[in-house]
C-alpha positions as CSV (number, residue, x, y, z in Angstrom):
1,X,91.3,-19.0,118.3
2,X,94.3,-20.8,118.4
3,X,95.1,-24.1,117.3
4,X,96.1,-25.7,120.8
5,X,92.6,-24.8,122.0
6,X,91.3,-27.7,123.5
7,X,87.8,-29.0,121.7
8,X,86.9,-32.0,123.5
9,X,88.8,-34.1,126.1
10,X,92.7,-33.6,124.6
11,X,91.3,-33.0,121.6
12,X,92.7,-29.4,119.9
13,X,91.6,-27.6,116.8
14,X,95.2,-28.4,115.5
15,X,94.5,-32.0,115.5
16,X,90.7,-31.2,114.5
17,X,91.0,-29.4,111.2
18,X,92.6,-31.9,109.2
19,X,89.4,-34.3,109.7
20,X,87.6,-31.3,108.8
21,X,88.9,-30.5,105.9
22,X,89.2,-33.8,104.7
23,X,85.8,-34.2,105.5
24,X,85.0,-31.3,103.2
25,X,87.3,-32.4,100.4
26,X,85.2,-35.6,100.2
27,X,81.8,-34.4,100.0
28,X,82.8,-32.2,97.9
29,X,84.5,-34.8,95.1
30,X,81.0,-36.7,96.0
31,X,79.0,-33.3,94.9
32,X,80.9,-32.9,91.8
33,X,80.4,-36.8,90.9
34,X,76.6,-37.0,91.5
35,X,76.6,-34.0,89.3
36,X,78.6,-35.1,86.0
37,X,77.7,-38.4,86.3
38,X,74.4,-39.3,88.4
39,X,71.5,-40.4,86.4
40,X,69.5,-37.8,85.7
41,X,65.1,-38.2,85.8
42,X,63.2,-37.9,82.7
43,X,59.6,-36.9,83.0
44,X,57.6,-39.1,81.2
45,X,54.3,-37.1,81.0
46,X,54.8,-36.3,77.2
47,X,56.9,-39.1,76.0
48,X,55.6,-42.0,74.2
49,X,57.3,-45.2,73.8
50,X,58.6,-46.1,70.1
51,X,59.9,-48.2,67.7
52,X,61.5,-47.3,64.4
53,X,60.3,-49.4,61.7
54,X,63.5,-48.3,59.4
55,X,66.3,-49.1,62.2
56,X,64.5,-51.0,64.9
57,X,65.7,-48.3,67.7
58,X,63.5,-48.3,71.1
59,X,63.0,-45.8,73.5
60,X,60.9,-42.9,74.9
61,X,60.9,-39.9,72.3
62,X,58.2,-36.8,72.8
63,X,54.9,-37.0,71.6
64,X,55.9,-33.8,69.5
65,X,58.7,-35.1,68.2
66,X,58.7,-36.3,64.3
67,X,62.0,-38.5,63.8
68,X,63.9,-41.3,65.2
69,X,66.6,-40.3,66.8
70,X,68.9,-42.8,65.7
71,X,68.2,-43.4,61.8
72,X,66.4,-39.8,61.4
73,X,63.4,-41.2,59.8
74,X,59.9,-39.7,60.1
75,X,57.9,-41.0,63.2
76,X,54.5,-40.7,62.4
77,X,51.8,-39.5,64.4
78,X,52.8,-39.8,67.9
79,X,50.4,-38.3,69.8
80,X,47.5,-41.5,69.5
81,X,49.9,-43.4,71.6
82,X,51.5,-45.1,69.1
C-alpha cells in the first residue's frame, strides 16, 4: 500500500496515519493512567468497619484481621460485627 493511496474523498493514508497514530499514543497514555492511578474496588464482603480505641483511626479492615493498621494495636474480635 502506498501512502498516496487515496482513503476517502482526497483523503490519503499519508495524511491518515498521523491521526492514527496519535490516536493510539493517547489511549494508550489513558490505559497506562487508569492503571497506576485509577481507584481501585475493594470488596466489602469480609471487611468490617472500625475504630481504634488507642489512635482513633477509621476504616474497613478484614474480619480476620487482629491490629489497627495505623497504631498496630490489637483489634479485638472482629467477626460479631464490631
Amino acid at each position: 500500500m502506498n501512502l498516496d493511496t487515496i482513503v476517502v474523498n482526497d483523503v490519503t493514508v499519508g495524511q491518515l496515519l498521523p491521526w492514527v497514530v496519535a490516536v493510539v499514543v493517547v489511549y494508550a497514555t489513558f490505559r497506562i493512567y487508569k492503571t497506576l492511578f485509577g481507584k481501585k474496588k475493594v470488596n466489602l464482603q469480609h471487611t468490617v468497619y472500625f475504630t481504634c480505641g488507642s489512635c482513633g483511626w477509621e476504616g474497613h479492615i478484614s474480619k480476620f484481621g487482629t491490629r489497627c493498621p495505623k497504631c498496630d494495636a490489637p483489634a479485638g474480635d472482629l467477626r460479631s460485627g464490631s
